[in-house]
Structure formats: C-alpha cells, structure tokens
C-alpha positions as CSV (number, residue, x, y, z in Angstrom):
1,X,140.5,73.5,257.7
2,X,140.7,71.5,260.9
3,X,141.6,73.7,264.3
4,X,145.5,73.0,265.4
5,X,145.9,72.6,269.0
6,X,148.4,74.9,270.1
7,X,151.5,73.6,271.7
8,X,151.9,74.6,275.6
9,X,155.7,76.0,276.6
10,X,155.9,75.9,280.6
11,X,158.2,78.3,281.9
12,X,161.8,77.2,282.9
13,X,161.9,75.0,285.9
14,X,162.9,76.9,288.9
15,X,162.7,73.9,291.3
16,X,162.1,70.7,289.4
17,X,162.1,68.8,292.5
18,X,159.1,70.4,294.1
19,X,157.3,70.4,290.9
20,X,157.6,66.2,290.8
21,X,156.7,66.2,294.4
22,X,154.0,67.7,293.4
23,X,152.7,65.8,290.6
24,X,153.7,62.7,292.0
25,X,151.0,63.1,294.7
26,X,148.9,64.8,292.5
27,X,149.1,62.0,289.8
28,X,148.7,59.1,292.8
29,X,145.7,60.7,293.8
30,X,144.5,61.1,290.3
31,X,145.1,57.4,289.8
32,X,143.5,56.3,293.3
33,X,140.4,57.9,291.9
34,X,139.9,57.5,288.4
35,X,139.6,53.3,289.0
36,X,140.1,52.2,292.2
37,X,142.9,52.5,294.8
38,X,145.9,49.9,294.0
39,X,149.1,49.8,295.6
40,X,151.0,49.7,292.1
41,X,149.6,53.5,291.5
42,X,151.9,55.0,294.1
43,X,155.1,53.0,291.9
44,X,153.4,54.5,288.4
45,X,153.4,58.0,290.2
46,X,156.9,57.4,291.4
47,X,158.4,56.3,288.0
48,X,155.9,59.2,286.1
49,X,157.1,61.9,288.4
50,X,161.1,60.9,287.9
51,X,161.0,60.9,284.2
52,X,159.2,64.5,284.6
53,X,161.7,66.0,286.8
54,X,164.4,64.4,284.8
55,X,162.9,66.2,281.6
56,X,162.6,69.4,283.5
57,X,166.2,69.4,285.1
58,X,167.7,69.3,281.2
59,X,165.7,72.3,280.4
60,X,162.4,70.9,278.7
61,X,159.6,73.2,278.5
62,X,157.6,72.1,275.6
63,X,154.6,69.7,276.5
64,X,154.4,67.9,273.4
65,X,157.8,66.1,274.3
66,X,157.3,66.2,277.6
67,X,154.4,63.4,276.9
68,X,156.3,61.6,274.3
69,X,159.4,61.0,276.9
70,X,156.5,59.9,279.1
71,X,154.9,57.7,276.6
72,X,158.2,55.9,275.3
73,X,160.1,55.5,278.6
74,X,156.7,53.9,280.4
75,X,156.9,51.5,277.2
76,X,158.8,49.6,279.5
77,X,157.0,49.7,282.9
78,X,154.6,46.8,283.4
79,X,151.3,47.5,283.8
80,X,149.5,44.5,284.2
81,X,149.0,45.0,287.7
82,X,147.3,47.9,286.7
83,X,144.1,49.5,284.8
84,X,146.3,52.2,282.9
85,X,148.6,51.9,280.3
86,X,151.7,54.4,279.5
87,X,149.4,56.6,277.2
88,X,146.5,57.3,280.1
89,X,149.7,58.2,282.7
90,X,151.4,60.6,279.9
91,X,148.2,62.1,279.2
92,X,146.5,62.2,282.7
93,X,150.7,64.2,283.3
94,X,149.6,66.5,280.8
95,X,146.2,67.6,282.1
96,X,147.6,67.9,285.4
97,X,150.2,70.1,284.4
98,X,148.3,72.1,282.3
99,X,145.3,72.5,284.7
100,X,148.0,73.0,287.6
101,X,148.9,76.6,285.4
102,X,145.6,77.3,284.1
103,X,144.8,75.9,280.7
104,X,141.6,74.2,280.3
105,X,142.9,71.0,278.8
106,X,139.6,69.4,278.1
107,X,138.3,68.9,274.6
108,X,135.2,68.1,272.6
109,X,132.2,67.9,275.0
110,X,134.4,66.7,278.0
111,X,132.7,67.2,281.6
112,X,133.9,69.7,283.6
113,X,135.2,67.9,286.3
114,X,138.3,68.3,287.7
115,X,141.7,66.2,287.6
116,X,142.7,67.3,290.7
C-alpha cells in the first residue's frame, strides 16, 4: 500500500498581513536564487503573496487548497518573462510555509538544502 502524505492544517491566521509580508520577501528571495535575479520575480511574489493573504483572511488553514487557489488563480499570470510556471510558485509557497513552521517538506532523496 503506497504511503499517504498527510495533509498540513496551519493554525488560524492571527495577522494575515504580516504573514504575506513575510512570504512575499521570502518567496522573492527564493525566486532571485533558485535561477537567476529578474525583475518579474518581485511581481510573481507580489501577486503569490496577495492570493495567500486573501486565502488566509477567509479563514483557510488547509495546505492542500491553499496550493490549488495558488495553482488556478496564477493560470492567468504570464510567465513568459519568467523561468517558473504557476505550479513551481504554488509549490515553492508550500515549502516555504511548511519549512517556515517546521515540517520537513522534502521528499524522496531531496538535498537538504534550504528554501530559505
């Protein structure tokens, strides 16, 4: 039987604001350094960080949707000035967030190097 990933519920949102602050720089920098620096990262931050905060200000704790309202609202951002695609932001949110409260989100083999 193949292991289940459990789901990760992050506690209610005491200041949802300060928490996109946060991963808005946090994702930027994450960005700058994964490729290279571009100036459109700081915009895919931006728009990543405001769907976030907007999920966490109606009350969203679970992770699994929180990355499927980052996946399907960035279906519309254009990426073509850039080397990532709405799937690597959503995902790259997740491991933030997840690393930011102290769950190892790396899988299979992965290096232990840090997102942040």
């Amino acid at each position: 039987m193949p292991n289940i990933i459990p789901n990760v519920a992050l506690p209610i949102a005491d200041q949802p604001e300060q928490e996109g602050e946060w991963l808005r720089e946090s994702l930027h920098k994450w960005l700058d350094e994964e490729f290279i620096p571009e100036a459109v990262n700081a915009d895919i931050a931006q728009r990543a960080s405001q769907i976030y905060v907007r999920q966490r200000i109606e009350g969203e704790t679970d992770m699994i949707t929180l990355v499927m309202a980052l996946v399907t609202e960035l279906e519309n951002y254009d990426f073509s000035k850039s080397f990532f695609g709405n799937f690597t932001v959503a995902n790259a949110v997740s491991a933030l967030v997840m690393e930011s409260i102290g769950i190892d989100s790396r899988c299979c083999g992965q290096s232990d190097g840090s997102l942040s």
